[in-house]
N, C-alpha and C positions, 0 to 999 in steps of 0.2 A: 436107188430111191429117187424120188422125182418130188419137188415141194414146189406145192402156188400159194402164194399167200394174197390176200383181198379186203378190203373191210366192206360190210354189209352195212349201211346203216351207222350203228356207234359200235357195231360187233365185230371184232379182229376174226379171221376164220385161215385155217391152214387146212389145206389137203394134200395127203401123202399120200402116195402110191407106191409098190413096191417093199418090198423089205424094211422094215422098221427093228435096225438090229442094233449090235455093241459101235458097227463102222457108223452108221448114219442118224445114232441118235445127239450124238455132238451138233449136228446140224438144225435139230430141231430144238434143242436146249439153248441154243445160240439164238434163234428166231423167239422161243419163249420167254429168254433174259432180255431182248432188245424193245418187247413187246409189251412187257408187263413193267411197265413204267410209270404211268400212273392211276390216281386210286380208282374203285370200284369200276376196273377193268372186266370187262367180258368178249370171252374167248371161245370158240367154236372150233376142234380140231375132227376134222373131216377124213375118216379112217377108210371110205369106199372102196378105194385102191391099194390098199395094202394087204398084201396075202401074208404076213408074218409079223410079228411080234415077241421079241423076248425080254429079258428079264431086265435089261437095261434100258430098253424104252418104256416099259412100265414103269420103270424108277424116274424117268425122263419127264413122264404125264403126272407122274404123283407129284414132282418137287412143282410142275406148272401149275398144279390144282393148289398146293400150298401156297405159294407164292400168290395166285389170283385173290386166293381168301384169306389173304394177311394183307391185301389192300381192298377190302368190303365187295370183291369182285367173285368171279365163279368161272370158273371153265368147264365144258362141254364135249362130250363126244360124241359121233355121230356115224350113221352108215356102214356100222360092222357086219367083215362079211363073217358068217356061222362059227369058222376056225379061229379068226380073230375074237370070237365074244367068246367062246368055248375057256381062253385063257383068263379073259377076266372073269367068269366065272369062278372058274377053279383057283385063280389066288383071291376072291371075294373083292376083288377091286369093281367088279358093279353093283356093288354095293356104295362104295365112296364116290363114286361119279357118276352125274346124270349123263345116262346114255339113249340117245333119240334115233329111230327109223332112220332120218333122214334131216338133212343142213337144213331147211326150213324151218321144221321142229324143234330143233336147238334152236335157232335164232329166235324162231317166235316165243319160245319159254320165256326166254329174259323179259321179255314185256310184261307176263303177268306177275 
C-alpha cells in the first residue's frame, strides 16, 4: 500500500492505493490519530487506488469518521473503484459516510 497525504485548503486529504488490509490499516489509523487533533476537523480519504478492502480497514474508516464527529468535524470518502464500493454496500457502510465521484467533490461539499 502506498499513502500521500496533502492538505487542500483547510481539508486534510489521504490517498491510498493498493491493498487496504489487516497489514496496512495500522498505517492509516496512525495518519488518522495524528490528524484528528483539533476541533471540526475535515478530512477527505481518497480510495482511487485501492483495489481492496477488508474488514479491518473498514473498522479503520469507521473509528476516523467517529473520531472527526466527536470534534464537530466529518470525514469523506472518495473515488471508489466498483469492488471497493460493492463492500460498502453490502456492510451498509454507504450509508454512514459521504461518499463523492471524485476528491474535488468531497472537498467542495465541506463548503456548503
Amino acid at each position: 500500500m502506498e499513502m500521500q497525504s496533502r492538505v487542500v485548503g483547510d481539508v486534510e486529504v489521504l490517498a491510498i492505493k493498493g491493498r487496504f488490509d489487516n497489514t496496512t490499516a495500522p498505517a492509516v489509523a496512525e495518519w488518522l490519530e495524528k490528524n484528528i487533533g483539533h476541533p471540526r476537523i475535515r478530512m477527505v480519504v481518497n480510495l482511487s487506488g485501492t483495489n481492496f478492502v477488508d474488514s479491518t480497514a473498514l473498522a479503520t474508516l469507521v473509528q476516523g469518521l467517529k473520531r472527526c464527529r466527536q470534534q464537530s468535524g466529518d470525514l469523506h470518502l472518495c473515488s471508489m473503484e466498483r469492488p471497493v464500493y460493492m463492500i460498502f454496500e453490502l456492510t451498509r457502510l454507504d450509508k454512514a459516510f459521504n461518499i463523492f465521484v471524485d476528491e474535488a467533490h468531497a472537498i467542495q461539499a465541506f463548503a456548503s
